[in-house]
Phi, psi and omega in degrees: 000116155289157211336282178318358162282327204241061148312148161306307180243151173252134161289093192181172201267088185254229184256140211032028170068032182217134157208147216226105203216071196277019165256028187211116194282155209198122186232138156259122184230160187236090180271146188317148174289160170251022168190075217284349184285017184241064182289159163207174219302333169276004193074356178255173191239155158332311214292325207301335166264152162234125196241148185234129208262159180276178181306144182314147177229163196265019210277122179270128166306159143262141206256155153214157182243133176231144187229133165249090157345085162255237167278170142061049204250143201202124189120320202322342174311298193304288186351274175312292135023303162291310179302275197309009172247337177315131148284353176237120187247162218288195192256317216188147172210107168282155160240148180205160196273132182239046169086033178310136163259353196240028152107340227286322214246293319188312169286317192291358171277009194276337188271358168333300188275030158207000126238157179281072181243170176277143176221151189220155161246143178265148175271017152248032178040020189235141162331299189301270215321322199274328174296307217274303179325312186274027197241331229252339202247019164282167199249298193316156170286332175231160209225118198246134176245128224225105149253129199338319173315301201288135158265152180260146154297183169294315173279009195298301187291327178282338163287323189270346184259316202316310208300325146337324176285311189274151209269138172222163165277328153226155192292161190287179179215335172196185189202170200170136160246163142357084235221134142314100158264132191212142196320153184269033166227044142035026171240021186210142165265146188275151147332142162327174146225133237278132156313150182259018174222047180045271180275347160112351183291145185231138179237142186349291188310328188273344177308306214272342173257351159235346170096172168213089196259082198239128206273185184257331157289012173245031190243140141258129218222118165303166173256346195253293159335281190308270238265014091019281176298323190097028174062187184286115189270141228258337153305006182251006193322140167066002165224030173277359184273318186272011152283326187304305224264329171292321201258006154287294170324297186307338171269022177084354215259156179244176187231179200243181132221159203235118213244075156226114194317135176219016151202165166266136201222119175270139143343139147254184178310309189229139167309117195269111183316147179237135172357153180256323186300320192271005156300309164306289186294344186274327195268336164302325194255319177279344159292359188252312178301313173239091161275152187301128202256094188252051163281352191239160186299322223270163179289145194310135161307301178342290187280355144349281180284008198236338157301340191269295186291316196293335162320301104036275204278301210293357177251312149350280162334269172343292169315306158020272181292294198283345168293320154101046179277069179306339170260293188305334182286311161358269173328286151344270237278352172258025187245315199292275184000282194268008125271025173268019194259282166336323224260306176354281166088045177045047178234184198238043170270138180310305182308110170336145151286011134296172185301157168242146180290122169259133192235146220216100174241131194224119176300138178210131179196118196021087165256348182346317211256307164294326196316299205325302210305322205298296205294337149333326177278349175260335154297359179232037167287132142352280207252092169319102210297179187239350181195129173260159134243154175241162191254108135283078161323007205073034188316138179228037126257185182282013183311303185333282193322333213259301188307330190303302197326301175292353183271002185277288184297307185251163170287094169237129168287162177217123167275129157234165200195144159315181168285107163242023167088158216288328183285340190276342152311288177317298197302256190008290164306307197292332178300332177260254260312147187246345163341140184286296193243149191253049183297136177240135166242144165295108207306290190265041170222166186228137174293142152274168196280358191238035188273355195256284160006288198290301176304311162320330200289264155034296176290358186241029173267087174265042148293341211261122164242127175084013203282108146357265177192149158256158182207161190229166182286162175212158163272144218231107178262111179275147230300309176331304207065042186317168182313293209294326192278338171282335166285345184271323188321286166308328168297320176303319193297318187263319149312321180298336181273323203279055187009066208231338192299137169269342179267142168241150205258141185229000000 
């Protein structure tokens, strides 16, 4: 075939619109898409190359292995231990510092003399910068990334390179498996967990609407591929793997998978937040890749990826709030702005399309005999509220002192003000709330567990445009506390733990 048949750069939207692989043969053809609501800048969809790999060679690639080292790094023994055990064994195992502070790079250098490994420090001191340095001072044709928590079966590398090996229609760009999750006090395996692409195969359309939560010790990587795309972009922490994977597909490459566990993957302790900035800019850089077609019926890409990514922000947020954290809440709710700008789905509703923040404000002046039960009732929602505040109105009883108590136990803000009376409270709270929706309680009245749910709900009809507030029938106990209303009391009380009641009290 001649040259000029098998160009160099493909025409199409990769990184600066060049991508330059001169061991991948590259014909433009015009095949059906197989996923035409995904334009991109050239107006062509992936399906539109069709690229041809040369014959398969019988040759076993080489692996190099990269561990990036951070903080709180434990184990590593096992970790290398797994490696250094592969029946197909690497070429090489860099180890590289990815900004460690607590001494964490300083024991692993302790493991020189007891394995053959390489050790680098990365110059941008972080997790990317430190993957892309060792991905870039690796030798190997592929290239598998081992975090230090984590282990391989024996067979993890040889399985995960064969595929490679194999005759494809278009080249792998990566390969991946199956995986062991096991708990994070590491003395238990977790149930699977369902893939989110059935046979495991990942396609353009499914990257961008569902992500590739793909862990990074069940990766294999080319190396002529990565660096292809241009590596990991370092403006991305917590989305640089599933940009890498966009921006593979998008350059033509397939991914390959192997659906048997072939490592064990810890858990960590607390779910690890991914930046609200690096949220923004990963959803700024793929609405520039793919824009919104608006000749066509179908629903936005945009909000596609901005329903996926905001998920995200909304748990930020959260942490946030129950942290009682005002600059990271900040932040969340200016990331949530813009994607509610996406979100909208051209309607002139107040209500966010997302999950919503709920914020819980309860006015308090000398309430001492009540505060507790109401905010207990409130910490024993179905649906939890995400930030409580209480208004201290000027109380000259022990309310105060009770709420502090309680701020031990639960995430409660506590405001204080002169007496200005219970509406100059509410306006007080709702002035600090970070909230979508504003619910108020009463210092002596207590929620049943599903009022917040059930009130919420409404807001998430989008039959309902412009919806104001909801309110509910409530049960009304009198202030006497008569023989017959303390007994109904209690009881409303011994329901409320067993969280069962269905009506709700405002």
């Amino acid at each position: 075939m001649a040259d000029d048949q098998h160009p160099e750069k493909v025409r199409g939207h990769f990184i600066n619109d060049t991508f330059h692989n001169p061991a991948l043969q590259v014909v433009m053809d015009n095949v059906p898409p197989e996923e035409p609501f995904l334009p991109i800048h050239s107006h062509r969809t992936i399906s539109d190359f069709n690229i041809i790999v040369p014959e398969t060679s019988d040759t076993t690639p080489t692996v190099s292995v990269i561990v990036p080292v951070s903080d709180q790094t434990t184990n590593i023994t096992d970790a290398l231990q797994s490696v250094f055990s592969q029946t197909q064994p690497p070429a090489e195992v860099i180890i590289i510092d990815a900004g460690s502070t607590d001494g964490a790079f300083d024991d692993v250098k302790m493991l020189a003399g007891q394995f053959p490994i390489r050790l680098l420090s990365s110059p941008g001191r972080n997790l990317v910068s430190a993957k892309n340095h060792g991905i870039q001072q690796a030798h190997g044709d592929i290239v598998a990334l081992l975090d230090p928590r984590d282990v391989w079966y024996s067979a993890h590398l040889a399985e995960l390179t064969k595929r490679f090996q194999q005759d494809q229609v278009r080249p792998l760009g990566w390969t991946y498996s199956d995986v062991d999750h096991v708990h994070p006090n590491g003395t238990r395996m977790l149930p699977p967990r369902r893939r989110p692409h059935g046979d495991g195969t990942v396609s353009l359309q499914q990257a961008l609407q569902h992500g590739v939560p793909i862990p990074a010790s069940a990766l294999a990587l080319s190396r002529q591929a990565f660096l292809a795309v241009g590596g990991y972009d370092e403006h991305l922490a917590g989305y640089e793997e599933e940009d890498l994977f966009i921006r593979l597909l998008t350059a033509g490459f397939d991914s390959g998978f192997i659906p048997q566990p072939l490592a064990r993957v810890h858990l960590p302790q607390q779910p690890t937040l991914k930046p609200n900035e690096s949220a923004v800019h990963f959803a700024r850089k793929l609405f520039a890749l793919f824009p919104d077609d608006p000749t066509k019926a179908e629903k936005p890409i945009s909000g596609l990826i901005a329903s996926r990514l905001v998920k995200d922000v909304v748990a930020n947020a959260r942490q946030a709030l129950k942290a009682l954290d005002d600059q990271e809440a900040s932040l969340a709710l200016s990331a949530l702005a813009f994607f509610d700008m996406y979100l909208s789905g051209g309607t002139e509703s107040f209500v966010p399309n997302r999950d919503l923040i709920i914020s819980v404000v309860i006015p308090l002046y000398n309430g001492a005999p009540y505060i507790e039960r109401a905010v207990e009732s409130v910490f024993a929602q179905v649906l939890p509220p995400d930030e409580v505040i209480v208004v201290n109105d000027g109380s000259t009883d022990a309310g105060p002192d009770i709420v502090a108590k309680l701020a031990l136990r639960y995430p409660v803000r506590i405001l204080q003000q002169d007496n200005a009376g219970q509406s100059a409270a509410r306006n007080r709270g709702v002035e600090h709330a970070h909230g979508d929706l504003i619910a108020f309680l009463d210092q002596d009245d207590i929620w049943y567990p599903n009022h917040l749910i059930e009130l919420a709900k409404p807001f998430r009809n989008n039959k309902i445009a412009n919806l104001a507030w909801t309110y509910s029938d409530l049960d009304e106990i009198d202030a006497a506390l008569d023989e017959a209303n303390s007994a109904r009391l209690a009881a409303i009380l011994a329901d409320l733990q067993q969280h069962s009641q269905l009506i709700v009290i405002t």
